[in-house]
C-alpha positions as CSV (number, residue, x, y, z in Angstrom):
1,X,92.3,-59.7,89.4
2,X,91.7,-56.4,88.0
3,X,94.9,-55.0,89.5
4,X,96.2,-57.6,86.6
5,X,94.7,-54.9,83.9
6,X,95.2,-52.0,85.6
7,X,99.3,-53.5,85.1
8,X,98.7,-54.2,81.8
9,X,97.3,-51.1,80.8
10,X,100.2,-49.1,82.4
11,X,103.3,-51.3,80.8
12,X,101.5,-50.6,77.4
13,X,100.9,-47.0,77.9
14,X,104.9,-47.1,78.5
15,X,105.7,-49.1,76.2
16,X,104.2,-46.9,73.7
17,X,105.7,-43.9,74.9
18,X,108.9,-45.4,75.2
19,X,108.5,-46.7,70.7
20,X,107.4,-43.1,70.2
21,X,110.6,-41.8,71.8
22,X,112.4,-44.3,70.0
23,X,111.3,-43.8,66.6
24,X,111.1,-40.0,66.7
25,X,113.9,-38.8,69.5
26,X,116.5,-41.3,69.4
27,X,116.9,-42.7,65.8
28,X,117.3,-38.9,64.7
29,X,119.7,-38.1,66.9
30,X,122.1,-41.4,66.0
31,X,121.1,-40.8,62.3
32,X,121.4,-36.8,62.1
33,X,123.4,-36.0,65.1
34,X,125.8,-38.8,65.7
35,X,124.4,-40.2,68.9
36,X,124.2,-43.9,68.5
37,X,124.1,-44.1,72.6
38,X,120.1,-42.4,72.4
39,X,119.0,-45.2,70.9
40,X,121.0,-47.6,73.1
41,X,119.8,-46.1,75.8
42,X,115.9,-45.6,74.9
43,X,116.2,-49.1,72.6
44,X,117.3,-51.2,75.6
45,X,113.9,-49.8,77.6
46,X,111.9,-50.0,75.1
47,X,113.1,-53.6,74.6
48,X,112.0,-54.1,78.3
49,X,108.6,-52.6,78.1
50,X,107.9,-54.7,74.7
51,X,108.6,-58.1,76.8
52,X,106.8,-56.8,80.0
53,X,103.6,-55.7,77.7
54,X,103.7,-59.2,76.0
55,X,104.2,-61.1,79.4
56,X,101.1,-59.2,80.4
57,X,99.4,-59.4,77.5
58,X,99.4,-63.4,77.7
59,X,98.5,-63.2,81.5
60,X,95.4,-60.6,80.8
61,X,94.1,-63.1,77.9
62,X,94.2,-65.8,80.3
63,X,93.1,-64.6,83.4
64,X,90.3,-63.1,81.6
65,X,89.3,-65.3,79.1
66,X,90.3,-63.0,76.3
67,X,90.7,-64.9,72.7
68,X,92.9,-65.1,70.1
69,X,91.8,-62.3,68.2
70,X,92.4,-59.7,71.5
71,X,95.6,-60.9,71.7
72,X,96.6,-60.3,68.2
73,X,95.0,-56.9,68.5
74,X,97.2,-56.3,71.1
75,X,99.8,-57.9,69.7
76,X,99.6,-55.2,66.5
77,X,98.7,-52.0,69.0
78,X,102.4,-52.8,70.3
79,X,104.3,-52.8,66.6
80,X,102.0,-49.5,65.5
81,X,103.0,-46.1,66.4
82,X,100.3,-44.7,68.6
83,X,98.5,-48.4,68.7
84,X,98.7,-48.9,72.6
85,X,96.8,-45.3,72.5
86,X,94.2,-46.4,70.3
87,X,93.3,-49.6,71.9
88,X,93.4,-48.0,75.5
89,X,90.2,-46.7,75.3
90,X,88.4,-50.3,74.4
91,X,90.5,-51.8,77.5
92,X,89.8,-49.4,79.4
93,X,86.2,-50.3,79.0
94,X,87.4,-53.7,79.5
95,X,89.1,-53.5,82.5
96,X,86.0,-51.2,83.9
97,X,83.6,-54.3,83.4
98,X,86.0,-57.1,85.3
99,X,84.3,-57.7,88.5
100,X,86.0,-56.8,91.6
């Protein structure tokens, strides 16, 4: 079960790397230098990584009983810049206190 969280807290440390590289490496280069294919590219796994960290977003609140308002939190740490960072540190502590 805690393998579950360990998941979920990897996909959303990607998926917030991948929206950082997307919003601040990619989108400047098609807007300033003409390279639409950076944000193809970088868009498509970002795309990926958004579904994956929702999938296991829903799974996590489920498996571990998590309510509505963790799911929205997690929900919101995905649309933020720098959100899945933020909220790490409380499900880290989460994750730490699921029994093995």
């Amino acid at each position: 079960m805690k393998k579950m969280f360990t998941w979920f807290r990897k996909i959303a440390f990607a998926e917030g790397v991948s929206f950082l590289v997307l919003l601040f490496v990619a989108m400047p280069l098609k807007y300033f230098a003409d390279k639409p294919m950076a944000v193809t590219i970088v868009g498509g796994l970002h795309g990926f990584l958004f579904v994956a960290f929702g999938v296991l977003a829903l799974q996590v609140k489920s498996a571990y009983k998590k309510d509505l308002r963790w799911l929205l939190k997690a929900g919101l740490a995905s649309i933020l810049p720098f959100g899945t960072f933020v909220m790490d540190k409380q499900w880290k502590k989460e994750e730490a206190a699921v029994s093995l």
